[in-house]
C-alpha angles and dihedrals in degrees: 000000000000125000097254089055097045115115116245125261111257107182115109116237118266128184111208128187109229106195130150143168099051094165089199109173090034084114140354110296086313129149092302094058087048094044086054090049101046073049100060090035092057083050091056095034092053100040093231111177100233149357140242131197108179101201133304095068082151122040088221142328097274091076111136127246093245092061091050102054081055095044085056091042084057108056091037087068090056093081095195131095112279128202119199132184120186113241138199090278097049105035115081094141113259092356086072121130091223085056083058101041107059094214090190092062101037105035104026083177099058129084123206113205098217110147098103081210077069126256132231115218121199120208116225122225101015131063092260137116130171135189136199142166113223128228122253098163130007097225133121100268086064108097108176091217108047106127105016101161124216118298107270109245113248090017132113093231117208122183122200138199148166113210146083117289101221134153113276126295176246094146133154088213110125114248105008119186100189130207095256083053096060098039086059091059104086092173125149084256141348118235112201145192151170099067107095093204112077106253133179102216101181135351091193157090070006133335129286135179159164115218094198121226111318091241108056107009113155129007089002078296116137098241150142141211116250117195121201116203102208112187104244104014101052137222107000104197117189128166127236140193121229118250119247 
């Protein structure tokens, strides 16, 4: 199919903010908890259409209550739809943060991604999906992307996952997602997590990258990733630093 026969695309443009390792408990409302907030404040502030936390939401499961009633308030505010997936940090079975906050009550906007067979989430109100595959365990069996399904037609399609990009394997790393396993995601975009330095993985065939940690995410700067879908170009990522 040529260019000039090629149906239009008819998915409406979309902005979402990529973020991950937020680390949010790791100290007592320190750097971590503001550079979540300027976060969810640039999400309001620039009207972006959704949200996506790949993974480390919670520095551990000894995070106080307290932190996360704040953590839900927060993302509550955000009045947009929200997608989390767990990640190493904030797994640990039922000591998990995500078994004590009852996102469903608390936060009726966010999705957490927790069938470890993978789940696909679609947004409502706006032309986006992702899909992601939830932690159970960080060792080395878990690979993020086993069992992606095909990328959903008329849909922006985002993939998600929390784990290091490395050369194939074997390797006894936790969580591997080799290269053969990345090249086989030709979603829209790939949404990663778990490197705390912003990185751009790939441009092409589509899009991948690491934000890095939301507090110090390039450069030592608090920043996120925001991905434009523009119909007939694709997934448009840019990083941005956080306001002060």
């Amino acid at each position: 199919m040529t260019e000039s026969t090629r149906p239009p695309d008819q998915r409406r443009p979309a902005t979402v903010l990529h973020t991950s390792d937020c680390h949010l408990g790791s100290s007592s409302f320190g750097a971590e908890e503001r550079a979540f907030a300027r976060a969810m404040a640039l999400a309001r502030d620039a009207a972006v259409d959704a949200v996506l936390i790949a993974g480390d939401l919670f520095d551990s499961a000894r995070v106080t209550d307290e932190t996360l009633a704040w953590t839900a308030d927060q993302l509550d505010a955000v009045g947009r739809p929200v997608v989390v997936i767990p990640g190493n940090h904030d797994v640990y079975g039922d000591r998990s943060p995500f078994h004590r906050l009852d996102l469903a009550a608390s936060c009726p906007r966010v999705h957490l991604i927790d069938d470890v067979d993978g789940r696909l989430v679609e947004l409502p109100g706006i032309d986006v999906v992702v899909w992601g595959r939830a932690m159970a365990e960080h060792e080395p069996g878990y690979r993020p992307f086993a069992g992606l399904p095909a990328a959903p037609e008329g849909r922006w399609t985002i993939a998600v996952g929390h784990g290091l990009v490395m050369d194939d394997g074997p390797s006894h790393r936790s969580s591997p997602i080799f290269a053969r396993d990345l090249a086989a995601v030709d979603w829209d975009y790939v949404a990663l997590g778990h490197v705390h330095t912003y990185d751009e993985v790939r441009d092409a065939p589509t899009p991948a990258r690491y934000p890095g940690a939301t507090v110090a995410s390039r450069d030592g700067e608090a920043g996120v990733v925001l991905v434009d879908f523009v119909p007939g170009a694709g997934a448009r990522p840019r990083w941005v630093a956080l306001p002060g």
